[in-house]
C-alpha positions in Angstrom: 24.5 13.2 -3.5 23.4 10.4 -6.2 27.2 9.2 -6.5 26.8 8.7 -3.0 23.7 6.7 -3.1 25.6 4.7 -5.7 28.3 4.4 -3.6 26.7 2.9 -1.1 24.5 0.5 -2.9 27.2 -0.5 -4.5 29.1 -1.3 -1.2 25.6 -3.0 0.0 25.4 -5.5 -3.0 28.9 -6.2 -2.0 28.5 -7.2 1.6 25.5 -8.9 0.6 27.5 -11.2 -2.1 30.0 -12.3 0.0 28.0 -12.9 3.0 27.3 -16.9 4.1 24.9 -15.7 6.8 21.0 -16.9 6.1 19.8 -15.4 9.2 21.5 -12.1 7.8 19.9 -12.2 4.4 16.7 -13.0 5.6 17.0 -10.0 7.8 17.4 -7.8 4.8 14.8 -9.4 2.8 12.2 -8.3 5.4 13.0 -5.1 5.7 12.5 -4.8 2.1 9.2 -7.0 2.2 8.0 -4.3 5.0 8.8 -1.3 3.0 6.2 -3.0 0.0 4.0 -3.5 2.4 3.9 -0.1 3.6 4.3 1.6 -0.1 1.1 -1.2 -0.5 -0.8 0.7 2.7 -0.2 3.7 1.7 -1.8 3.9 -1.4 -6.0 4.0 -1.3 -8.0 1.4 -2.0 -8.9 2.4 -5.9 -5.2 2.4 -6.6 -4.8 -1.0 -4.7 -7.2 -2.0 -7.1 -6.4 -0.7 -9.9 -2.6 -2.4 -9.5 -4.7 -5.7 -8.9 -6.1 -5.3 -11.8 -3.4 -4.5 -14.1 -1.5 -7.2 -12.6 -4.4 -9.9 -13.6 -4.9 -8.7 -16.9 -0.6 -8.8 -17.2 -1.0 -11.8 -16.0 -3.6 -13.0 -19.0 -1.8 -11.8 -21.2 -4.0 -8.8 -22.1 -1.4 -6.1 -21.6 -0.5 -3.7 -25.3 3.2 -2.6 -24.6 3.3 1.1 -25.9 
């Protein structure tokens, strides 16, 4: 089963290489972009906030790597 998922991401990244279609990578960006977002809704609000805050502190600088 994983060396089909491979497979087939492998044969995505392809397409999406040699494609000269905008309209057709844009497409595929959304649906990404849409999947966040509903990961993002998924989650309660204390873990949204907890990500926002780790993100601002990364974002300072005030992150210790482990």
């Amino acid at each position: 089963m994983i060396m089909d998922l491979n497979a087939e991401k492998l044969e995505l990244i392809k397409k999406i290489v040699k494609t000269e279609d905008l309209g057709l990578l844009q497409k595929i960006r959304a649906i990404f972009e849409d999947k966040e977002k509903e990961a993002w809704e998924e989650l309660t609000p204390e873990q949204q906030e907890e990500i926002n805050i780790t993100i601002q502190n990364e974002n300072r600088g005030d992150v210790v790597d482990f």
